[in-house]
PLY file of the C-alpha trace (Angstrom):
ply
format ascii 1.0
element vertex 508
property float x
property float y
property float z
element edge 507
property int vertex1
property int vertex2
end_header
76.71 47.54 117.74
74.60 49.87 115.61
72.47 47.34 113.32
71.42 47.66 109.70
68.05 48.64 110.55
69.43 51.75 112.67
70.94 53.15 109.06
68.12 52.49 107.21
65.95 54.20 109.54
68.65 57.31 109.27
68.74 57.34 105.97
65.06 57.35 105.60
64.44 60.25 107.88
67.00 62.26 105.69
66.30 60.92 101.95
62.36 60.36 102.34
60.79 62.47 104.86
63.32 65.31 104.48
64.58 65.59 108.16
67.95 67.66 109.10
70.37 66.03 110.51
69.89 67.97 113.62
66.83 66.95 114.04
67.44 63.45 113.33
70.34 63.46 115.76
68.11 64.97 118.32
65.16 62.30 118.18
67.50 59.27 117.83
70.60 60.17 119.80
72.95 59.67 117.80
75.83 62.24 117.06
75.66 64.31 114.15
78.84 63.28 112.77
77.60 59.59 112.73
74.50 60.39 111.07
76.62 62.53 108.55
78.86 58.89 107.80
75.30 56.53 107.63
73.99 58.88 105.04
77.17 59.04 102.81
77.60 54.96 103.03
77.08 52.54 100.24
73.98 50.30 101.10
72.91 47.85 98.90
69.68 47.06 100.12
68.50 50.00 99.76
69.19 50.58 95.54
67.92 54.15 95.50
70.54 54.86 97.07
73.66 53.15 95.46
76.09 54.99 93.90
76.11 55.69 90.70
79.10 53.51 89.80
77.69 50.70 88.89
80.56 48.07 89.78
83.36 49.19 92.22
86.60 48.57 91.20
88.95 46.32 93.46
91.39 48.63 93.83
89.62 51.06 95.54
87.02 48.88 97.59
89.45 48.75 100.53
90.19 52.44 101.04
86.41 53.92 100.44
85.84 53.47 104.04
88.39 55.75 104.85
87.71 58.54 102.27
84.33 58.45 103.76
85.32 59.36 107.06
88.19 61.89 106.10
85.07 64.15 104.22
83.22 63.19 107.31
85.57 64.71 109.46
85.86 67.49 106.67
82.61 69.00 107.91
83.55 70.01 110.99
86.66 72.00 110.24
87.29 75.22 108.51
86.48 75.57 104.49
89.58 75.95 103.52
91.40 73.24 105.47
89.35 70.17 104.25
90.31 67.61 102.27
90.36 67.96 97.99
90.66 64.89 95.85
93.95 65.55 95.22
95.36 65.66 98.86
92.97 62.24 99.76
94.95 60.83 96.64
98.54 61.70 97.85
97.29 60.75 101.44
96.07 57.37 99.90
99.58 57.13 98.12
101.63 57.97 100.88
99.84 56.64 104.10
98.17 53.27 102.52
100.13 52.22 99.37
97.08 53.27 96.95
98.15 52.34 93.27
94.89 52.33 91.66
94.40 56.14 89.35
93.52 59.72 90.71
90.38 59.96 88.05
88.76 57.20 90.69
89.44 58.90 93.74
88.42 62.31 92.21
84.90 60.00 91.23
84.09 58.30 94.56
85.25 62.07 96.18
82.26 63.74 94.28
79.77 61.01 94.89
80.43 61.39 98.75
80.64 64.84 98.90
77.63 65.29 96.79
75.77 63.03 99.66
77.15 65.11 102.27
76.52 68.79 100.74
72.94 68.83 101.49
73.46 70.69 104.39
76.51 73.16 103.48
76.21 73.26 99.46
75.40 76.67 98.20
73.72 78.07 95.23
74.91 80.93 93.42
72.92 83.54 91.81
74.05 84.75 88.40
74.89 88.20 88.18
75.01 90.87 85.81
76.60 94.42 86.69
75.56 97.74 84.53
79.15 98.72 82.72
81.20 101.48 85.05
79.05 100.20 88.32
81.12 98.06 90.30
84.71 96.64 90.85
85.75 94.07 93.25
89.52 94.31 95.03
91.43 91.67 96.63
94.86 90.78 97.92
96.81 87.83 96.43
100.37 86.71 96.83
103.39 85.16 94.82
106.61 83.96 94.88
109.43 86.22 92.70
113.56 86.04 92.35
114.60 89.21 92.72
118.02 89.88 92.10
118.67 85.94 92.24
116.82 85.71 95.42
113.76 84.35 96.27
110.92 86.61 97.40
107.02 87.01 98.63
105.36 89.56 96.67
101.68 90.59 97.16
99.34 91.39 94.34
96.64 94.03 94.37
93.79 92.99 92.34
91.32 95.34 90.72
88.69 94.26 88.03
85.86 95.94 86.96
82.75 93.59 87.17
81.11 94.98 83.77
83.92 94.20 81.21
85.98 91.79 83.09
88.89 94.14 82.96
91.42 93.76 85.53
94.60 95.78 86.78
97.36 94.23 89.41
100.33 95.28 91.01
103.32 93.73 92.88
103.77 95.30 96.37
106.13 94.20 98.87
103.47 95.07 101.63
99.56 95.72 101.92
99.94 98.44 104.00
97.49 101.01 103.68
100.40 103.04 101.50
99.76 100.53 99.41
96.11 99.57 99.33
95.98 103.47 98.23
98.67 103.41 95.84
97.31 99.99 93.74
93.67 101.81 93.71
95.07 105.08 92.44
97.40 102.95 89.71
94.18 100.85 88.78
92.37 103.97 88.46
94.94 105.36 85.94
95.20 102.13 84.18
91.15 102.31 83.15
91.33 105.91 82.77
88.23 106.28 85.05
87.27 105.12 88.59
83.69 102.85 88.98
80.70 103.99 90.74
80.92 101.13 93.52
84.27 98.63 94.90
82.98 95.55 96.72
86.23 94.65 99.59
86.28 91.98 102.40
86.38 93.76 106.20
89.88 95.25 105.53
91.72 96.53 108.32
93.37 99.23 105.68
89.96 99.98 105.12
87.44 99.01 107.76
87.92 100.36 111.90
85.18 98.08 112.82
82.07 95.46 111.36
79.00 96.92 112.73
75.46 95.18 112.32
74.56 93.93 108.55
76.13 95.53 106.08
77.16 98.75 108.52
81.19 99.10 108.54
83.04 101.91 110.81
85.45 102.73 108.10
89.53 104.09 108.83
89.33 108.04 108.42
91.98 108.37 105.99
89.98 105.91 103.61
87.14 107.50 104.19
89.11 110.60 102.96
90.43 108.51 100.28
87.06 107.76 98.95
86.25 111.66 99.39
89.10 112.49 96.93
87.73 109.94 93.82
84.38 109.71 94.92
82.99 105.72 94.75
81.18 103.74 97.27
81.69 101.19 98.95
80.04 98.01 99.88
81.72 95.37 101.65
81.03 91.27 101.98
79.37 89.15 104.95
81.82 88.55 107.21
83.42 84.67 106.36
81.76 84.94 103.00
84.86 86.25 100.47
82.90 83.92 97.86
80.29 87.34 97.66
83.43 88.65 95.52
84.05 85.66 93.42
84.84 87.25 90.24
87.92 88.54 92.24
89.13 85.48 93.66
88.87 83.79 90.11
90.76 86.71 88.49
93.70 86.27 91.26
94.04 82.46 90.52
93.84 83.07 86.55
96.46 85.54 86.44
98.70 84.17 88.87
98.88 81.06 86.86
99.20 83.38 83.60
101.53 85.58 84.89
103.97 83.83 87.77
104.47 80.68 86.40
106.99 79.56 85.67
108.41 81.87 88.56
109.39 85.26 87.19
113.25 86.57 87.80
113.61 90.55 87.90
115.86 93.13 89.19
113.47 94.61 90.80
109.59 94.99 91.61
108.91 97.93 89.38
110.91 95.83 86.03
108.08 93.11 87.79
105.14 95.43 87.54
106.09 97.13 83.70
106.12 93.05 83.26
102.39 92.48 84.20
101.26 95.92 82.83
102.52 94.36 78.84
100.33 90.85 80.01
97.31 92.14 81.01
97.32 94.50 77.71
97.56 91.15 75.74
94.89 89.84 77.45
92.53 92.68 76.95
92.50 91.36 73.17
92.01 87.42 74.01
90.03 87.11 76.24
86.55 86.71 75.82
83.65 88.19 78.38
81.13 85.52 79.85
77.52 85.18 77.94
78.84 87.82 75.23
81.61 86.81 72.45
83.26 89.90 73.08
86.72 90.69 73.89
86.98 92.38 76.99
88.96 95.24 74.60
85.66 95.64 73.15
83.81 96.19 76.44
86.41 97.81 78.30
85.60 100.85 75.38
82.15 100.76 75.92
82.65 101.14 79.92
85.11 103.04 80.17
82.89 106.02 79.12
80.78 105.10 82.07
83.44 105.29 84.66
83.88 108.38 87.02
86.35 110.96 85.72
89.99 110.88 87.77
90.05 113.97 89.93
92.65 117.06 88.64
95.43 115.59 91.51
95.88 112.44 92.75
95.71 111.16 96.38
99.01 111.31 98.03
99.18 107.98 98.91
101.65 107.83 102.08
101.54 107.23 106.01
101.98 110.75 107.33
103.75 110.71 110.99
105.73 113.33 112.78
109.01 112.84 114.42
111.90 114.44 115.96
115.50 114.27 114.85
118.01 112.87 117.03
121.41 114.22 117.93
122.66 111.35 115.56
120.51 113.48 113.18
118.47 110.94 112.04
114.61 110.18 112.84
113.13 107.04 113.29
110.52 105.25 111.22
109.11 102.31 111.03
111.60 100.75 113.50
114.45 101.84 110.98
116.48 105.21 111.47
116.96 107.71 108.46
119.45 110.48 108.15
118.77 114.28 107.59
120.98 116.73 107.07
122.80 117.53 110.04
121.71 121.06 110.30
118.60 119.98 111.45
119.48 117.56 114.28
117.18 117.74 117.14
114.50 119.42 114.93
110.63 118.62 114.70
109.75 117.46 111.31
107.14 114.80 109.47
107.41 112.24 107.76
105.57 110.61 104.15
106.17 106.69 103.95
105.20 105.94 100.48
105.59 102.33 99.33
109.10 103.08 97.80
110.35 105.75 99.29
110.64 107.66 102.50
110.31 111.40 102.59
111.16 113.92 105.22
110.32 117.29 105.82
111.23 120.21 107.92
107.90 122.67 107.78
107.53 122.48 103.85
110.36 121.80 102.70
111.44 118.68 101.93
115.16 117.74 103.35
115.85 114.21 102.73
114.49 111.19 101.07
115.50 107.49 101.32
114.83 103.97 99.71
112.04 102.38 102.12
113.21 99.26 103.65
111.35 97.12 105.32
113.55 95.30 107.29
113.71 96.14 110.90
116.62 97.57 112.81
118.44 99.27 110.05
120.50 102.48 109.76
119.91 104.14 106.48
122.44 106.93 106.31
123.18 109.50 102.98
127.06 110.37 103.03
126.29 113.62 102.21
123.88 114.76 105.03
127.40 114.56 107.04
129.92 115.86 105.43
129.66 119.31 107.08
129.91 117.49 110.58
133.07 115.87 109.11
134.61 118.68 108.25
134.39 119.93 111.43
135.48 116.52 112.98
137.96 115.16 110.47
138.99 111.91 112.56
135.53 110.57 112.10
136.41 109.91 109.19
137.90 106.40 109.76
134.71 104.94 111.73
131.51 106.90 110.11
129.20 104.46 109.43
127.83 106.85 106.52
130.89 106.69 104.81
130.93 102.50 104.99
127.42 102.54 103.65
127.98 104.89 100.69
129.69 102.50 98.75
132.20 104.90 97.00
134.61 103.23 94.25
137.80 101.16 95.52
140.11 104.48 93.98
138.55 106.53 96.49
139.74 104.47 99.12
143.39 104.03 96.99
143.44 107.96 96.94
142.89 108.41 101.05
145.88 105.52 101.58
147.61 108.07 99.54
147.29 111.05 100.66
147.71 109.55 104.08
151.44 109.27 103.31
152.14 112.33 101.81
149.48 115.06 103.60
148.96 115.37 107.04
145.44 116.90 106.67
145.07 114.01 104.53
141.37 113.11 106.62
140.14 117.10 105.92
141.39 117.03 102.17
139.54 113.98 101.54
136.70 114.84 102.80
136.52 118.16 100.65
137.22 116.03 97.43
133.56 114.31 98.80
131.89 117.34 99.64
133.11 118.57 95.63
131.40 114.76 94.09
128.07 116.04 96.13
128.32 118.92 94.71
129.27 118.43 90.80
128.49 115.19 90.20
129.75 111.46 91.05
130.58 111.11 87.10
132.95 114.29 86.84
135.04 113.69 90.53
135.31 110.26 90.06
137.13 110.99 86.59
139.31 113.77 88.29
140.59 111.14 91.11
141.96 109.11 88.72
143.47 111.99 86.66
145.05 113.02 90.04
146.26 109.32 90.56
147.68 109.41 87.34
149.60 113.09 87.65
150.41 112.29 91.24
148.32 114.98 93.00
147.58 114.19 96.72
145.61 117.31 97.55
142.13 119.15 97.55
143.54 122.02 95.47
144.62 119.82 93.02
142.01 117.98 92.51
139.99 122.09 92.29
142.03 122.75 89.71
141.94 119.61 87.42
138.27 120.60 88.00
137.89 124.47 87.08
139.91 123.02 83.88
138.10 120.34 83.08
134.79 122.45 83.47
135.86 125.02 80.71
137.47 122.33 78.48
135.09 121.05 75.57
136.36 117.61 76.04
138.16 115.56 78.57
141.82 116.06 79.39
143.29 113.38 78.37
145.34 110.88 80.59
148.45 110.42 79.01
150.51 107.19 80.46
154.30 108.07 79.77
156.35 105.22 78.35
160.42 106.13 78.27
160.97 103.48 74.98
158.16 105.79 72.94
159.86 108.88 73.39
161.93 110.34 69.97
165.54 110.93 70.96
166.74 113.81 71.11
169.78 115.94 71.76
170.45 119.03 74.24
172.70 121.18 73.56
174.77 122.61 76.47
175.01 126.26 76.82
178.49 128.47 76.73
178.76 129.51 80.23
181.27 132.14 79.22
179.27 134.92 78.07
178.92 135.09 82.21
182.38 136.27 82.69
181.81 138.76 79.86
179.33 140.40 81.98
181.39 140.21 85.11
183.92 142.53 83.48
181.38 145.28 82.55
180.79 144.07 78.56
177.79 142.54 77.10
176.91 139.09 76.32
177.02 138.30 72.56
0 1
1 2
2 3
3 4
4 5
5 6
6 7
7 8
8 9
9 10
10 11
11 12
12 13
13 14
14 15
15 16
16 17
17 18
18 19
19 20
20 21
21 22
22 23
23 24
24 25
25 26
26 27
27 28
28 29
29 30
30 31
31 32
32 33
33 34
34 35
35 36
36 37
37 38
38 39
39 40
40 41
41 42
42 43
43 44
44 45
45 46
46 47
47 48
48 49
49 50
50 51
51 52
52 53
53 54
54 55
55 56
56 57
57 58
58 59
59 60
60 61
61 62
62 63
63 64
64 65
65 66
66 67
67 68
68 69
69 70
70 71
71 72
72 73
73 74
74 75
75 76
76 77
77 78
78 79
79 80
80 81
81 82
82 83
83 84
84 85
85 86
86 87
87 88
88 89
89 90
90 91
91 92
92 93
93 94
94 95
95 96
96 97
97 98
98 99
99 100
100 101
101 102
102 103
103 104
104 105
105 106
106 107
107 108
108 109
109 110
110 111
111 112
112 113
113 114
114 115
115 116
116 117
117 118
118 119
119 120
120 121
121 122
122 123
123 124
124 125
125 126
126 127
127 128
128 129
129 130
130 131
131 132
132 133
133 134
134 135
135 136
136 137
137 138
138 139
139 140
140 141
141 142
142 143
143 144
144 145
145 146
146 147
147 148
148 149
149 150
150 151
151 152
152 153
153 154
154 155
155 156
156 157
157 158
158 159
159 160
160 161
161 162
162 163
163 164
164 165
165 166
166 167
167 168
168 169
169 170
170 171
171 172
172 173
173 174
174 175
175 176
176 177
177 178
178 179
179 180
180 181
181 182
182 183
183 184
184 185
185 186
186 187
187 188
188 189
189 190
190 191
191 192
192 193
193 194
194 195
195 196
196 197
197 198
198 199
199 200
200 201
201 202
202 203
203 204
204 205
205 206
206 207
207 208
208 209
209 210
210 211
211 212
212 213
213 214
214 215
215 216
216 217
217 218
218 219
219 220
220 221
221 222
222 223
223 224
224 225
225 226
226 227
227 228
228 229
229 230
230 231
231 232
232 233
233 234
234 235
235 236
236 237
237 238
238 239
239 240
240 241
241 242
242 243
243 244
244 245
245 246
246 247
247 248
248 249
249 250
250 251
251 252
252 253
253 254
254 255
255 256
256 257
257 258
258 259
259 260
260 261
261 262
262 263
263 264
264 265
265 266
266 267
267 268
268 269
269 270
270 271
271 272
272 273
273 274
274 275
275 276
276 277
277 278
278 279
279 280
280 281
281 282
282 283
283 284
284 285
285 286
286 287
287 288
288 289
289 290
290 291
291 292
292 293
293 294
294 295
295 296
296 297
297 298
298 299
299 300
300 301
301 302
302 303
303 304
304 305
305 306
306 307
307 308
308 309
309 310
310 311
311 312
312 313
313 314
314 315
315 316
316 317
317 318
318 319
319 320
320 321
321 322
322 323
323 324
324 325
325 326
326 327
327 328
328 329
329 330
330 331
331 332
332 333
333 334
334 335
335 336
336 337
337 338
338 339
339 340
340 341
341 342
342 343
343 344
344 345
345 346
346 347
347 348
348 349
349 350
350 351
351 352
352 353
353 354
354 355
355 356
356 357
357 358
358 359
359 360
360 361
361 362
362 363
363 364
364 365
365 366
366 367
367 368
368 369
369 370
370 371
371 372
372 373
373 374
374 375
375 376
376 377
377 378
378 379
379 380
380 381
381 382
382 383
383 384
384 385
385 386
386 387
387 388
388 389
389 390
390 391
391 392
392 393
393 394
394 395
395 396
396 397
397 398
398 399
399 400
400 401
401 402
402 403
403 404
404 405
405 406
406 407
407 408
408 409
409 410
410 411
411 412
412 413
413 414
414 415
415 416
416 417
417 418
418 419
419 420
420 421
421 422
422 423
423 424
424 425
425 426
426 427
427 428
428 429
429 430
430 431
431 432
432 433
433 434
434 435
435 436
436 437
437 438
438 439
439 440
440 441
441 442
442 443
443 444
444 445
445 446
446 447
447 448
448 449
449 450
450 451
451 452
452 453
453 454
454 455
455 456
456 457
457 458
458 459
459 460
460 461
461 462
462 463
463 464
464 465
465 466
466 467
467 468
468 469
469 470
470 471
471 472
472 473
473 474
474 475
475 476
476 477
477 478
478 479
479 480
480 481
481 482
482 483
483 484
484 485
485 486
486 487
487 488
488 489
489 490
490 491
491 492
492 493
493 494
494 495
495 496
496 497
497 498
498 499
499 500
500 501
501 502
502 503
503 504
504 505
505 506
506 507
């Protein structure tokens, strides 16, 4: 057993003569982790070093032993898996029946880590940035309901180091797509673009950390960077805290903006959302050292910043791909229709955040909703409706048709006309090629005209069409009742005047 005189010989190598604890592990043999414990206990014959609690309170004598060696333990795993006051509280709660307050565990927490920090505190350097110099950007994340569901959003975090003026954005990814499209919003939002953006070692951004400060950065952000012209510096590797403005500014406006949880229908509502907040804020908030609004600087800076190029960056993952006899390509292990026309073609794709573009040379052919699921067909009615005219029993198993999500009378319509046309398959699928055409609006309103007037066929429906396009208002759909009707009388006619004629006169 370790004796008393052991500590106090520890604890004067460390507190008196200055020694590391390496070195005092080294020239007394004892492990680093024990020497770390000695020098955080409480040892009263040594007053110097008592804490600064004068009494202890009973409550908390028992467990102070054990929150010792939990922020013992604490130094020798990662930063941001250690213990806080808060989780030794709940632990206390939970694991030992603690009943005594948080306040004195949050106390006897900064006493002992105060001890212990010798060796790993770190002092930071106040810093001042010329306005329209430098911006830091960052990644967050958040919780949403969208649509009544519950969903991960992640927030792209720009703020400009000289006014404290930030910008965010909800993504549902941080691919580079995105990373590109929440710097080009950001630099709309200020209206200019600053001289120098501090990041962490990206992968969007950075191909590989060299020695130092030298990064091999990704071509197409290096191209980026050509197209608005800043610099770029980027943070120690492990030391995000270079960027702490940044990771303030994602805490503050997380708890500002997503709590309590926001509900949307959908992530651009979200974003028009965060745009209105971060306006108020502008005229609240007050810049550091200065009692300023950061309105009032943002002015100032803003004539410093870097003026937005004439065109902005096209902000997409550019990827070429053939189209498959199915006539659709694949991208992003999800398959998107073209036009049939152009099955088995060579064309390229643009995957912008939203939306998925596809061309055929330069000309642009098809575009789709992005989805970012995996495995799924997304498939436009209308890029197949030539194929089904020329293969009318499709018709009853095309997966286009079950995704387009037509109205129920559609459906009633085709029953319909199955019983009274035997083309009924063809017909119907010339009343869809005529809503492509004209409008979902106008055909939908001329199928239920047609329902109405009994018409079960395609030239029907044409001509309640070529009518209703030179009307100047809507026919209107008249619903017959026999008990409204006036009554009336018809007369019958004299059927004589016939046999007049038979004989050679004249009818009177």
């Amino acid at each position: 057993m370790i004796g008393m005189a052991t500590k106090e010989d520890i604890r004067k190598r460390h507190f008196i003569e200055g020694q590391s604890i390496r070195k005092i592990s080294r020239e007394t043999g004892h492990s680093r982790q024990y020497i770390r414990k000695v020098i955080a206990e409480e040892v009263p014959t040594v007053p110097r070093y008592k804490l600064t609690v004068e009494k202890e309170k009973p409550v908390v004598g028992p467990y102070l032993e054990i929150i010792t060696e939990w922020l013992v333990e604490d130094t020798e795993r990662p930063s941001k898996q250690r213990h806080t006051a808060l989780r030794i509280y709940e632990r206390l709660c939970e694991e030992y029946g603690y009943t005594g307050a948080y306040s004195t565990i949050r106390r006897y927490v900064r006493l002992i880590k105060t001890r212990l920090g010798d060796e790993r505190k770190e002092v930071f350097i106040p810093l001042e940035f010329e306005l329209g110099s430098h911006a830091q950007v960052d990644w967050g994340e958040a919780e949403i309901i969208l649509k009544g569901n519950r969903q991960k959003v992640y927030l792209f975090v720009m703020k400009l180091s000289g006014s404290r003026d930030p910008f965010m954005m909800a993504f549902p990814t941080t691919r580079q797509e995105a990373f590109f499209e929440g710097h080009r919003r950001a630099f709309e939002y200020f209206g200019g673009i600053p001289r120098t953006i501090v990041y962490d070692n990206l992968k969007t951004a950075v191909a590989q950390v060299l020695q130092g400060k030298n990064r091999k950065e990704q071509e197409v952000f290096i191209a980026f960077k050509a197209h608005y012209l800043f610099e770029t510096d980027f943070c120690n590797v492990g030391r995000g805290n270079e960027k702490g403005q940044i990771e303030h500014e994602i805490g503050y406006l997380r708890r500002k903006i997503f709590v309590p949880v926001p509900e949307v229908n959908s992530i651009d509502e979200l974003n028009q959302n965060i745009v209105s907040q971060l306006s108020k804020l502008r005229q609240t908030r007050i810049v550091p050292h200065t009692k300023k609004t950061i309105q009032e600087v943002f002015e100032q800076e803003k004539e410093l910043l870097l003026p937005l190029p004439k065109y902005p960056f096209d902000c997409c993952v550019l990827v070429p791909a053939k189209v498959s006899k199915e006539s659709t390509v694949r991208f992003d292990n999800n398959r998107y229709s073209v036009p049939g026309r152009y099955a088995r073609c060579q064309v390229h794709i643009k995957g912008y955040v939203n939306e998925v573009r596809i061309f055929y040379e330069d000309q642009l052919i098809a575009v789709h909703p992005r989805s970012y699921e995996r495995g799924q067909d997304l498939l436009d009615l209308t890029h197949y409706l030539d194929v089904l005219e020329r293969k009318p029993y499709a018709v009853n198993h095309a997966k286009a048709l079950k995704q387009a999500d037509l109205p129920d009378i559609y459906y009633e319509y085709l029953n319909k006309l199955r019983q009274k046309n035997e083309k009924a398959n063809l017909e119907f699928i010339k009343i869809l090629k005529l809503r492509a055409e004209q409008g979902a609006e106008v055909v939908d309103e001329l199928i239920r005209m047609a329902m109405d007037c009994s018409i079960y066929h395609y030239d029907g429906i044409r001509a309640l069409f070529d009518g209703f396009s030179t009307a100047e208002y809507l026919f209107p759909r008249v619903v017959w009742e026999k008990a409204n009707l006036p009554e009336f009388c018809v007369r019958r006619p004299d059927l004589s005047c016939y046999d007049q004629l038979l004989k050679g006169g004249s009818a009177k």
